[in-house]
C-alpha positions in Angstrom: 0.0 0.0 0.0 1.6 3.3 -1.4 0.2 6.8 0.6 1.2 10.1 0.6 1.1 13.0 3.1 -2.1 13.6 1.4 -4.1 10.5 1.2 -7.0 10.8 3.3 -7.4 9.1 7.0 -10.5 7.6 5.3 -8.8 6.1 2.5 -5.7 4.3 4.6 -8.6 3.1 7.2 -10.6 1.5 3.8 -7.3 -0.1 2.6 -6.5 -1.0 5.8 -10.0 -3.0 6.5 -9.6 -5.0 3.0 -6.3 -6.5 3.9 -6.9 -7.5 7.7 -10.1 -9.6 6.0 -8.0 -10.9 3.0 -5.1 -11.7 5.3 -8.0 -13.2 7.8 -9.1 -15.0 4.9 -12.4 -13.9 5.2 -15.0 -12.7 2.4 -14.0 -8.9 2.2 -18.0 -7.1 2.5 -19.5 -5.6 -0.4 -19.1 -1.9 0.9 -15.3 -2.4 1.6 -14.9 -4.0 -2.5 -16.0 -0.3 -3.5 -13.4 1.9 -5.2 -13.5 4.4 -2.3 -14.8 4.0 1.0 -18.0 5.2 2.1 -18.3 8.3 4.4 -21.6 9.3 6.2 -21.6 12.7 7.8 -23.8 14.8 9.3 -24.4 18.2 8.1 -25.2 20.9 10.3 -27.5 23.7 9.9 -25.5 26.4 7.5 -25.8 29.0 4.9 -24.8 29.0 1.2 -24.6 32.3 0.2 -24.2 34.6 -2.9 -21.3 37.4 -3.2 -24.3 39.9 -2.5 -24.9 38.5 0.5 -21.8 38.2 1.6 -20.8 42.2 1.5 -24.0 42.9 2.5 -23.6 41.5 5.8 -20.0 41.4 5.7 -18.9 45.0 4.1 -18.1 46.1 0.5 -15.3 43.5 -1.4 -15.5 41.1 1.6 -14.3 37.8 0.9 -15.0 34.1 3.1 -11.9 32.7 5.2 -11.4 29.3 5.7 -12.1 27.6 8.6 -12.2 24.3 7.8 -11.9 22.5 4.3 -14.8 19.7 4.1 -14.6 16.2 2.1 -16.0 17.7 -0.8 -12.8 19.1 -2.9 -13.2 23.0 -3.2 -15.8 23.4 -0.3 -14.6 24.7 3.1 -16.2 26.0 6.3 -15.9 29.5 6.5 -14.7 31.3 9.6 -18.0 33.7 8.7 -20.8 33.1 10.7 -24.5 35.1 10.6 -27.4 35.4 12.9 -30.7 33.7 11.5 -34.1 36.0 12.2 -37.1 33.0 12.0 -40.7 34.1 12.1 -41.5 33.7 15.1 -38.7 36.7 16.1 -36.7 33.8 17.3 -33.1 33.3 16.5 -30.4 31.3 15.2 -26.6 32.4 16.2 -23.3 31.5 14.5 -24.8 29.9 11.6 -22.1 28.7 9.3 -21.4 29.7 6.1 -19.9 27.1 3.9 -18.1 28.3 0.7 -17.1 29.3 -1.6 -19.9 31.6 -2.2 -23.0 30.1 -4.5 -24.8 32.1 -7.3 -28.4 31.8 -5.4 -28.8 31.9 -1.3 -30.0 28.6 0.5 -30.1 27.7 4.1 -30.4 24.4 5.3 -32.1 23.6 8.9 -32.8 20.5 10.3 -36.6 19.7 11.0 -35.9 20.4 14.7 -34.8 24.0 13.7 -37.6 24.7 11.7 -39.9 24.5 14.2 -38.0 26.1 16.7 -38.0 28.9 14.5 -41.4 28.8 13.3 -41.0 27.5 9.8 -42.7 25.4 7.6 -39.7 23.8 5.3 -40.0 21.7 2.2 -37.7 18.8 2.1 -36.0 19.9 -1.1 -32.8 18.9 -2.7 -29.8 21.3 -2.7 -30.2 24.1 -5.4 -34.1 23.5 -5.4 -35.2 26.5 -3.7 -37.8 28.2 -5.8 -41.3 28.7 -4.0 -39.9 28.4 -0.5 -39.4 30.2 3.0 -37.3 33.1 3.2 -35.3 35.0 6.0 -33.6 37.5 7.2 -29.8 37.5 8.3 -27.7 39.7 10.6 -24.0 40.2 10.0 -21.5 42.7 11.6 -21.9 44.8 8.7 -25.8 44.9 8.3 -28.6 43.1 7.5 -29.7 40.5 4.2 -33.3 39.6 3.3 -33.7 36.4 1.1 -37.0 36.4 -0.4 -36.9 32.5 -0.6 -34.1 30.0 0.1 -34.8 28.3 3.6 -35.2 24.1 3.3 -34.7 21.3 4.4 -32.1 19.7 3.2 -32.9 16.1 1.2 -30.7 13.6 2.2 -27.9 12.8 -0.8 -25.1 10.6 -1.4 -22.1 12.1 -3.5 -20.4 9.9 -5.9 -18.1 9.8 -8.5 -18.9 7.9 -12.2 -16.6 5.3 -11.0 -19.1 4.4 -7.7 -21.8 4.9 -9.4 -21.0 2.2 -11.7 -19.6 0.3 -8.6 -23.3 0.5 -7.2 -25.1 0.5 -10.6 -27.1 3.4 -10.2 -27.0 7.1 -11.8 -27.8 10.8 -11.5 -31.1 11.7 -9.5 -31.5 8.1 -9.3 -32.5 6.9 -5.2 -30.8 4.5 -2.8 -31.1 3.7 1.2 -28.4 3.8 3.8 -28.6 1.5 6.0 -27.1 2.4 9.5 -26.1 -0.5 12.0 -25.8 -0.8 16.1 -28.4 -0.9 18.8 -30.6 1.9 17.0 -30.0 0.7 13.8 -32.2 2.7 10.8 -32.7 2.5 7.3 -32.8 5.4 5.4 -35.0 5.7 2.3 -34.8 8.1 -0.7 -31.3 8.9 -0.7 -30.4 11.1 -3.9 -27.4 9.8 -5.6 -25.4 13.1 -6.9 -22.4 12.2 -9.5 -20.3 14.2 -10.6 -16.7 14.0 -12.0 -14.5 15.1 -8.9 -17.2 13.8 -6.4 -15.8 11.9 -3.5 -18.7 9.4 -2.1 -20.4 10.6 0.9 -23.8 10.3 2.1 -24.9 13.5 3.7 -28.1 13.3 6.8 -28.9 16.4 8.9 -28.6 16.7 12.8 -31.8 15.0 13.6 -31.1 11.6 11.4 -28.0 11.4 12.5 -29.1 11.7 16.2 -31.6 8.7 15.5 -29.3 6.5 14.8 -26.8 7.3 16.9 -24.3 8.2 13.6 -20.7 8.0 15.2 -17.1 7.9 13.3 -17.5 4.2 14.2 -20.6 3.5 13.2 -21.3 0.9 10.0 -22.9 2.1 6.7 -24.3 0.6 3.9 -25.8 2.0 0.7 -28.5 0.0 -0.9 -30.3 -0.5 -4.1 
């Protein structure tokens, strides 16, 4: 096994997993014969936001820092965080922003959120945002109306051609994850995204993950 300083952790732990079950001489699983390993993750209430937005709330030329760089090549948590205005007068604080910066608005909340805040969210899938709740945000620099853009957030697997193929599905098509332990779940309707570049990851929001008990740990399984 040949790895570099910048092989991910998830990709030595995969490689790692097929040769103790070779070397075991045991039947290697069907997740762990995949081309990549699988990651589920949660994903925490956050904003996507356009370049208006951001300088609205922000200042005139501002630009996103990075916080954190996610799985997802190119997307980062940004040190940037805004204050979420619901209905109900209610608030959210230090919502994350995740960039880089998106040509339309969209927050994502978690069905606990929503009603916290006194919304009424659509499941919809990223990018879907037409026809839905909007908001306002508070920044240092000001406040930002969006007209529409507030969901909840279907939940999707990322994949590359190559596991798509692996599992034998494609675009928009649907799958389940399949979460094992004591509150073991299956999840139905789970988008399949592919795109070249994709790394394959299933994304859930704060209140699956919680009702399964999603750990690093925990054992996955995407299904037909």
């Amino acid at each position: 096994m040949n790895f570099t300083k910048d092989t991910p952790k998830s990709s030595i732990e995969h490689a790692i997993r097929e040769m103790v079950y070779r070397e075991m001489g045991l039947k290697v699983p069907f997740q762990a014969q995949g081309p990549n390993p699988l990651l589920v993750n949660v994903s925490a209430r956050h904003a996507h936001l356009t370049k208006e937005a951001v300088e609205a709330l922000f200042g005139k030329g501002y630009e996103l820092t990075v916080h954190k760089w996610l799985y997802q090549e190119g997307q980062f948590a940004a040190k940037e965080t805004v204050t979420l205005i619901g209905p109900r007068k209610k608030i959210i604080s230090n919502l994350r922003i995740l960039g880089p910066c998106r040509p339309e608005d969209q927050v994502e909340l978690a069905l606990t959120d929503a009603r916290a805040l006194g919304f009424d969210l659509p499941i919809r899938n990223s990018g879907d945002v037409k026809n839905t709740p909007g908001c306002m945000l508070m920044g240092p620099a000001g406040f930002y109306e969006m007209p529409y853009g507030v969901i909840r957030a279907a939940r999707h697997a990322h994949m590359s051609p190559e596991d798509a193929e692996f599992y034998g599905v494609k675009d928009k098509q649907m799958m389940k994850l399949r979460v094992l332990g004591q509150n073991a779940i299956v999840f139905e309707n789970v988008l399949c995204r592919v795109a070249k570049g994709l790394r394959l990851e299933v994304h859930i929001d704060t209140d699956e993950g919680n009702a399964c008990d999603l750990g690093p740990k925990s054992v996955c399984e995407l299904l037909k």
